[in-house]
C-alpha positions in Angstrom: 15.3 13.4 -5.9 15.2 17.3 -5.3 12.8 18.2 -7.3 10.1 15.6 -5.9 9.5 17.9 -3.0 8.9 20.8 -5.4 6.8 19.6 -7.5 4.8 17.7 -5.1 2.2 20.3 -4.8 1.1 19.3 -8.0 -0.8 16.0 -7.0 -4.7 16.7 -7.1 -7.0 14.3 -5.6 -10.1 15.3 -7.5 -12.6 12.1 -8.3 -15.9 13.2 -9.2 -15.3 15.4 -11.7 -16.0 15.2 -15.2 -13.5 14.8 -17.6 -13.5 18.0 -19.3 -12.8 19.7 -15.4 -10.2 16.7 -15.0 -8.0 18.0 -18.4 -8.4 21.8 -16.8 -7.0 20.6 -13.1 -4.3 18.6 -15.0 -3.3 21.6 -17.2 -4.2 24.1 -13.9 -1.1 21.6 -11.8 0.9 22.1 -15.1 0.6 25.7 -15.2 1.2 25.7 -11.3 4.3 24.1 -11.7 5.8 25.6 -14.8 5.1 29.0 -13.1 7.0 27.8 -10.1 10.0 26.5 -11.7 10.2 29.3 -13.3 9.9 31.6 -10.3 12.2 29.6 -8.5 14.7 29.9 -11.6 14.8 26.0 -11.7 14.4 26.2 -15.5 13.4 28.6 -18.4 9.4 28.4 -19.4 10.3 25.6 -22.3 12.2 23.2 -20.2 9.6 23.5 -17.6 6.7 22.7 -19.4 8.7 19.9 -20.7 9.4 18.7 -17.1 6.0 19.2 -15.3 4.1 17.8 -18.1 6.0 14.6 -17.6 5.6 14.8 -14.1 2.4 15.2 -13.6 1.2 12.8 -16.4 3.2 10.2 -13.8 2.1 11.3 -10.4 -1.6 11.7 -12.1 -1.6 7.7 -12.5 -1.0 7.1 -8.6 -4.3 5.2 -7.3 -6.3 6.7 -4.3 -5.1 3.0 -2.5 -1.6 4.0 -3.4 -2.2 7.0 -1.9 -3.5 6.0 1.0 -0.8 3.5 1.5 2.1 5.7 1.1 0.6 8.2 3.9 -0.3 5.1 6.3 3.7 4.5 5.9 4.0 7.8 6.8 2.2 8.0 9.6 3.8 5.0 11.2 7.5 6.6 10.1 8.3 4.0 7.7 9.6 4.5 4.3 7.6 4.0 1.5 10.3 4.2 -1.4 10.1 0.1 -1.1 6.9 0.6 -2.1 6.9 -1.3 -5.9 4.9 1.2 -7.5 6.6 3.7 -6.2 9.9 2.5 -7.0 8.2 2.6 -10.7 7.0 5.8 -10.0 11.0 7.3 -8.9 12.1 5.6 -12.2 9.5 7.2 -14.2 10.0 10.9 -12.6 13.5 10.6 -13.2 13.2 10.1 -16.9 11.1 13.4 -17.0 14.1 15.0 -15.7 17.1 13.6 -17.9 18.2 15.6 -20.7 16.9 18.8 -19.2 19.3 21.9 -18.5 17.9 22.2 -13.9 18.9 24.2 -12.3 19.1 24.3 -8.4 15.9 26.1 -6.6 16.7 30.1 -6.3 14.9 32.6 -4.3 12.8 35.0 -5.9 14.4 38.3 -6.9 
């Protein structure tokens, strides 16, 4: 998926916060995002919030073990896409996208 690599950045690994500080990092990654699709003329500020909402409501239910697994295949070279959860985690990422007017990433004016 193309946009996986852009909105990537989004993933936090914040655990001992409270819950009040974990909404504002959650809505702090949306905000990230939306501003960068937008910068990156990937969609207009509705259809972004749309898309990095769902996207980081998905990535935000990866477990720190998941995490740690998927980098551990990394590291070795291997591919983690057969991975179960993160074949459930592809699916789910690419229902936030369907429906939605993308565009490819564009350089900043």
């Amino acid at each position: 998926m193309k946009l996986l690599p852009f909105v990537s950045f989004a993933l936090c690994s914040v655990f001992a916060m409270s819950q009040a500080n974990a909404v504002d990092i959650r809505q702090n990654n949306i905000n990230q995002c939306v501003n960068g699709a937008v910068k990156y003329k990937v969609a207009d500020q509705d259809t972004a919030t749309q898309l990095c909402t769902c996207t980081i409501n998905v990535r935000s239910k990866m477990t720190i073990g998941q995490m740690w697994e998927i980098e551990s295949y990394a590291q070795d070279k291997k591919d983690p896409s057969s991975l179960p959860y993160v074949k459930t985690m592809q699916r789910d990422l690419k229902q936030c996208t369907e429906g939605l007017d993308l565009k490819p990433p564009q350089k900043p004016a």
